[in-house]
N, C-alpha and C positions, 0 to 999 in steps of 0.2 A: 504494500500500500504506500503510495505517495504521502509525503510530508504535508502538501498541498491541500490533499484528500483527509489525511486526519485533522487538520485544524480547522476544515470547514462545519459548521454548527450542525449539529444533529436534528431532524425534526420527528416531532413523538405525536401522538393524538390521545386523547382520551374518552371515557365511556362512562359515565353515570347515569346510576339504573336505583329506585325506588323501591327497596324492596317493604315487605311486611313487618320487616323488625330493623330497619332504616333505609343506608345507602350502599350500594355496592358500586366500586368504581372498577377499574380496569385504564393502563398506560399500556400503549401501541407502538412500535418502532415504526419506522420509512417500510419497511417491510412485513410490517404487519401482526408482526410477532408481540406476543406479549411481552412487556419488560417489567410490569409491576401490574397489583393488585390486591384489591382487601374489599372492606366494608364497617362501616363505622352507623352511629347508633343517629348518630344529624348530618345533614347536609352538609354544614358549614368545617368539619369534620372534615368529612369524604373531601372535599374542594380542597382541603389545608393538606391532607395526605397528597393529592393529585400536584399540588405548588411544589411540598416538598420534593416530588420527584420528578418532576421538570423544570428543577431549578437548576443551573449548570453546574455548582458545583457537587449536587448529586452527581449528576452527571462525569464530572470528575474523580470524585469518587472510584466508578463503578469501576473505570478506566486503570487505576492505580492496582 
């Protein structure tokens, strides 16, 4: 892999879904793949987990 190619930014997607006993979320790579996932009991919860892991230095992180 190019030097080029690794420092160009990653893009992720996410999925929030309503369930009966809160939120269930889901994080998506460029390719589709899942790269994180949980469920938390509020919304605002699920939202803060999804921040957390499309923050860059998550991202970094994972990298390390």
């Amino acid at each position: 892999m190019s030097r080029e190619t690794e420092s160009e930014p990653r893009s992720f997607a996410y999925s929030l879904s309503q369930r009966e006993d809160g939120w269930a979320w889901c994080v998506y790579d460029e390719d589709g793949l899942t790269v994180a996932n949980g469920a938390q009991v509020s919304r605002a919860a699920a939202l803060a987990a999804i921040e957390r892991r499309l923050s860059p230095s998550c991202d970094e992180e994972a990298a390390a």
